[in-house]
N, C-alpha and C positions, 0 to 999 in steps of 0.2 A: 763392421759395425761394433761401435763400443759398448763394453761390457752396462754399463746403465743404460743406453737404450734398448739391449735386449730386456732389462729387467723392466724396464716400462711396458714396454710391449708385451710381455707375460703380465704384466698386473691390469693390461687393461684388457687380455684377453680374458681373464678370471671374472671382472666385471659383467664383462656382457652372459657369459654362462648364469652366472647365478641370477642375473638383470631375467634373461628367458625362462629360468625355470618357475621364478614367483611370478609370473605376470597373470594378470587377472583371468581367471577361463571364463567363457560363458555357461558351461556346466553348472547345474542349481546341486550344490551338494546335496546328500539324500538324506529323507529326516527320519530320524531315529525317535521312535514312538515306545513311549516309557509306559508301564502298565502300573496305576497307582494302587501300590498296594494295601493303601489306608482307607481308600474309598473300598477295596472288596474286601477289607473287614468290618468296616460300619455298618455295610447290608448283610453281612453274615451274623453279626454279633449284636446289632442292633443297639448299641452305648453310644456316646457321645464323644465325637471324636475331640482331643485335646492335643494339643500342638507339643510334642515332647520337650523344646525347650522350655514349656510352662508347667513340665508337671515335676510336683516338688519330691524329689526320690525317699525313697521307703527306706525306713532307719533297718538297719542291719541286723538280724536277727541269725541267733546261734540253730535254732532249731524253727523249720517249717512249721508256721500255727495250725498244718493242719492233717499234724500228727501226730497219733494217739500217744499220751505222756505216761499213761496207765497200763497197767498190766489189766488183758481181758477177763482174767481169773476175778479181778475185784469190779466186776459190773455190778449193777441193781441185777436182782435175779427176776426173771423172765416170769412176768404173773397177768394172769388178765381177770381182774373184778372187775370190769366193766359192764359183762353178764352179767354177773350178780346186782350189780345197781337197779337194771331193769326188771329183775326178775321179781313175782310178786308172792314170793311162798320165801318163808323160813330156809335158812337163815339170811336174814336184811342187812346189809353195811349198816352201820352206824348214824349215817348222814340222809338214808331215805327212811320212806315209812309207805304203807301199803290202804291206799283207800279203797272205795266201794264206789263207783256210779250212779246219782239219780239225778234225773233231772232238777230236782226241786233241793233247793241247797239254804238254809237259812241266809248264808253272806249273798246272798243275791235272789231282787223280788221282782215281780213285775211280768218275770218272763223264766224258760226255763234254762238251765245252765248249758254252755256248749264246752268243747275239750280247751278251748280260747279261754273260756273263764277261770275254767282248773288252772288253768297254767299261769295264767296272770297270778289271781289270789294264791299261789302256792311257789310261786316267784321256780318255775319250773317251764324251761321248754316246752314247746306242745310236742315237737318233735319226741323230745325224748318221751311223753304220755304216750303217742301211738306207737314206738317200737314196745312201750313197756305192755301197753295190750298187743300189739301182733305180732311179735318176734322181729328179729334181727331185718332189714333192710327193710323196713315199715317206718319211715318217718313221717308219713303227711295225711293218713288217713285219718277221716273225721267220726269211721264208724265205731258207735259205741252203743252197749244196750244197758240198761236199768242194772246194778247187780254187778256189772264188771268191774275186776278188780286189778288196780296198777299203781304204780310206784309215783311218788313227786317226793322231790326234796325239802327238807325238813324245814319250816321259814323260823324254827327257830334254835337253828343252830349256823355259827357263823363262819361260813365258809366261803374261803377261797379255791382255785383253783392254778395250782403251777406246771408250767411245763419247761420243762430240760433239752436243750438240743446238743448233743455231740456231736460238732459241727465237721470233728476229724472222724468219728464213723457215721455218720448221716443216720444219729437214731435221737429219736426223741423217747422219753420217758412223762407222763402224764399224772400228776399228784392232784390229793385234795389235801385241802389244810385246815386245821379245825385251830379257830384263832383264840376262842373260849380254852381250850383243853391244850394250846399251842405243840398241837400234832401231826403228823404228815404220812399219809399212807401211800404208795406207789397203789396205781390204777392199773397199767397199762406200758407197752413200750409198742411203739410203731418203729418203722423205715422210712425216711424224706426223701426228698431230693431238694440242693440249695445253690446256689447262687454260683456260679460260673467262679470258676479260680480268675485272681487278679493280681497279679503282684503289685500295684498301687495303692489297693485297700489295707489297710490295719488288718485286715483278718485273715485277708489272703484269699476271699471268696468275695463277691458280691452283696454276699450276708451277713450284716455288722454284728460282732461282738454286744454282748451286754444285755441288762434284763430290761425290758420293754412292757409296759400295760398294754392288753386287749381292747380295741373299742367294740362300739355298739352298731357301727354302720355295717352289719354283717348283710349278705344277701345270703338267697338259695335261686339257683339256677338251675332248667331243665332244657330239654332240647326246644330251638326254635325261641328260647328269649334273647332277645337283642338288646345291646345297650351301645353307648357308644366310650371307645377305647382309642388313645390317640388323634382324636379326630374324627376318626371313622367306624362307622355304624360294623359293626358287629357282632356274629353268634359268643355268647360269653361264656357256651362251654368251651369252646376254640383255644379260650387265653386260660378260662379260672376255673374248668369242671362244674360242679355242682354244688360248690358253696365256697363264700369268700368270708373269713374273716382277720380285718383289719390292724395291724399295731397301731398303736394311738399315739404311746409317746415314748420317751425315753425317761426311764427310772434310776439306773445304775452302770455307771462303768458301761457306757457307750461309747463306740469306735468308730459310729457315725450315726445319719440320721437316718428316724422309722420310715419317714412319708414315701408311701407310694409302696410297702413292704406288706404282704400276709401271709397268712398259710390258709391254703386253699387246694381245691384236689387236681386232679391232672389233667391235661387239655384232652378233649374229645374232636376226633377229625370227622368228617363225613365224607364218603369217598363220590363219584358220581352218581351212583344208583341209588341213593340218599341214606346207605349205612353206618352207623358209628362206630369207630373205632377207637378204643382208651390207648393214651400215649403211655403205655405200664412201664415202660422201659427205661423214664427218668429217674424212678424212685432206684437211690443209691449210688448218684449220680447228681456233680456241681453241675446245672442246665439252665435253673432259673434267672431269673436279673433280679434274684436278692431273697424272693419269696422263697415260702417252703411250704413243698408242694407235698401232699401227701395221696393215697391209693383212696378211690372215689367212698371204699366202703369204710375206711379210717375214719374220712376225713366228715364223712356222714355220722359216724359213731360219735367223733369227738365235739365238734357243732352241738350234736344236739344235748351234749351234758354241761359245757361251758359257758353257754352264750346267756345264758340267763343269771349268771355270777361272777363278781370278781375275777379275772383272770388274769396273769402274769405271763410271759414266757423268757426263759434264760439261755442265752446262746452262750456258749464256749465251747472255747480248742479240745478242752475234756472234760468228762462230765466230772473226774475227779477236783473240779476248778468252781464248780457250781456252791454260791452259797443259797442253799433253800431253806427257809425259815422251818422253825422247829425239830421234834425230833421225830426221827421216823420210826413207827413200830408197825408191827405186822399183823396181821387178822387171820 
C-alpha cells in the first residue's frame, strides 16, 4: 500500500470519530435554574428596582457623606428647654406666656370656650395646652377646670421653628428662631433613625441633603386607625407610629425631592395576642425609605410644639455644614 493511501485512510478514520462523538443525543440536557438575585432584593428592600445599565453612576467622592467631618468636642451642647416651654410657673422662655382658664373669654360669645379654641386664638397646639396642664406624655386630654393654669405661645412674637439633622450621627437638634430679635435658641437634641444607605443617592442614604419646609397635612395616629398605604388598607401605627409629619418642599441645596418624606415615630407591631410592640431599635440606625423616624415620646414632644408654626428642617453630612438663620445665644 502506498504511502498516500495510507494517509487517506488515517484521515478518514479521524472523520468518522469526531463525526460519532458530536452526533445528536436524545438526552434533554439539564437546566440549570438561576436564583434572581434582584427580585430578593426588591422584597427585602422594598425600592424600585432600576435596570443598572440605566443608572447614571455617583460622581466620586474623596470622603463618605456620611461621616462625621467634626470633631465631637465642637457639638451644640446637650440641653432640654423643652420642659420649660410647658411648664407654667417662673422662669418662662421667652416665646411662651402662662394663662388662667375660664370658660367665658371676651374673644369668643355665644357659647363657652373649649382647649380647641385656646389653641386656635393663641395659634398654639392643643396638644402642647394638655401636656402643658398634665405633664409629660398628656397630649390629647380635653380636661380642664375654671382657674387652671398653662403655657400657649406668644401670637405676638414671630417665630419659627428649625430643625438640624446630622445625617452622619443620626441626631437631630431642635431651635426656635425669633425673626423680630433675629435669634436662635437650641431646644432640644433627639436620636433618628434615616434612610437606608444608597450609594446612588447624592447623600448616600435615602434621605436627601438640604433644608426642606414642614407642611400642614400632619396626622396623629393610635392603635386600631386604618388608612390606606400602597394600596392597601392598613394599621398606620405599623408604618408611621403615632404621628406624621410631612416635608412640603424643597427650600435650599436639595439633593433630591421631599414627596413622600417625614419624620414620624417608629412603627408599632402587634404580635398574635393583639400586644404592641415599639420597633426601638431603629433609632440610630439608616432603616427608613428616606423618613426620619424618631422614639414615640420625642416624636409626641416635638409634634406638639411645631406644628402650629413655621417650621424648617436642615439635613446634612455635619452639623458643622448647617447654615441656621441668626445668632444663637443661650438662656
Amino acid at each position: 500500500m502506498t504511502k498516500s493511501k495510507i494517509f487517506a485512510l488515517a484521515a478518514l478514520g479521524l472523520l468518522l470519530i469526531i463525526t460519532v462523538f458530536n452526533w445528536p443525543s436524545n438526552k434533554a440536557t439539564p437546566e440549570v435554574k438561576m436564583v434572581d438575585s434582584v427580585t430578593l432584593i426588591e422584597q427585602e428592600a422594598e425600592v424600585e428596582i432600576v435596570l443598572l445599565e440605566e443608572v447614571e453612576p455617583a460622581a466620586p467622592i474623596e470622603l463618605s457623606p456620611l461621616t462625621p467631618t467634626s470633631d465631637d468636642s465642637l457639638l451644640p451642647r446637650d440641653v432640654d428647654l423643652m420642659a420649660q416651654l410647658f411648664n407654667p410657673y417662673p422662669p418662662l422662655l421667652p416665646i411662651v406666656e402662662t394663662i388662667s382658664y375660664s370658660g367665658r373669654v371676651a374673644w369668643l360669645t355665644g357659647r363657652a370656650a373649649y382647649l380647641g379654641d385656646y389653641a386656635a386664638h393663641h395659634k398654639t397646639s392643643k396638644h402642647f395646652i394638655s401636656r402643658s396642664l398634665h405633664g409629660m406624655g398628656n397630649y390629647i386630654s380635653d380636661v380642664v377646670s375654671n382657674g387652671n393654669k398653662f403655657n400657649v405661645l406668644k401670637t405676638d412674637k414671630n417665630i419659627e421653628f428649625h430643625l438640624l439633622v446630622d445625617l452622619s450621627r443620626l441626631k437631630m437638634w431642635v431651635y426656635y428662631y425669633d425673626k423680630d430679635e433675629d435669634q436662635r435658641v437650641l431646644l432640644k437634641s433627639y436620636p433618628v433613625c434615616a434612610g437606608r444607605l444608597d450609594s446612588n443617592c447624592r447623600s448616600g442614604s435615602l434621605t436627601p441633603f438640604g433644608t426642606f419646609s414642614l407642611g400642614s397635612e400632619i396626622a396623629v395616629y393610635k392603635p386600631g386607625s386604618l388608612g390606606t398605604f400602597k394600596n392597601e388598607v392598613k394599621e398606620m401605627i405599623s408604618i408611621f407610629g403615632v404621628r406624621w409629619i410631612p416635608f412640603d418642599r424643597e427650600v435650599a441645596h436639595c439633593t433630591a425631592a421631599c414627596k413622600g418624606i417625614g419624620i414620624h415615630g417608629i412603627p408599632w407591631h402587634r404580635d398574635a395576642e393583639g400586644e404592641y410592640t415599639e420597633y426601638r431599635g431603629c433609632i440610630g440606625n439608616y432603616e427608613s425609605n428616606g423618613c426620619i423616624r424618631m422614639h414615640t415620646e420625642d416624636v409626641e414632644e416635638l409634634f406638639s410644639v411645631i406644628v402650629s408654626r413655621p417650621s424648617l428642617i436642615h439635613v446634612v453630612p455635619d452639623f458643622s455644614e448647617a447654615k441656621l438663620p441668626g445668632k444663637e445665644i443661650s438662656l
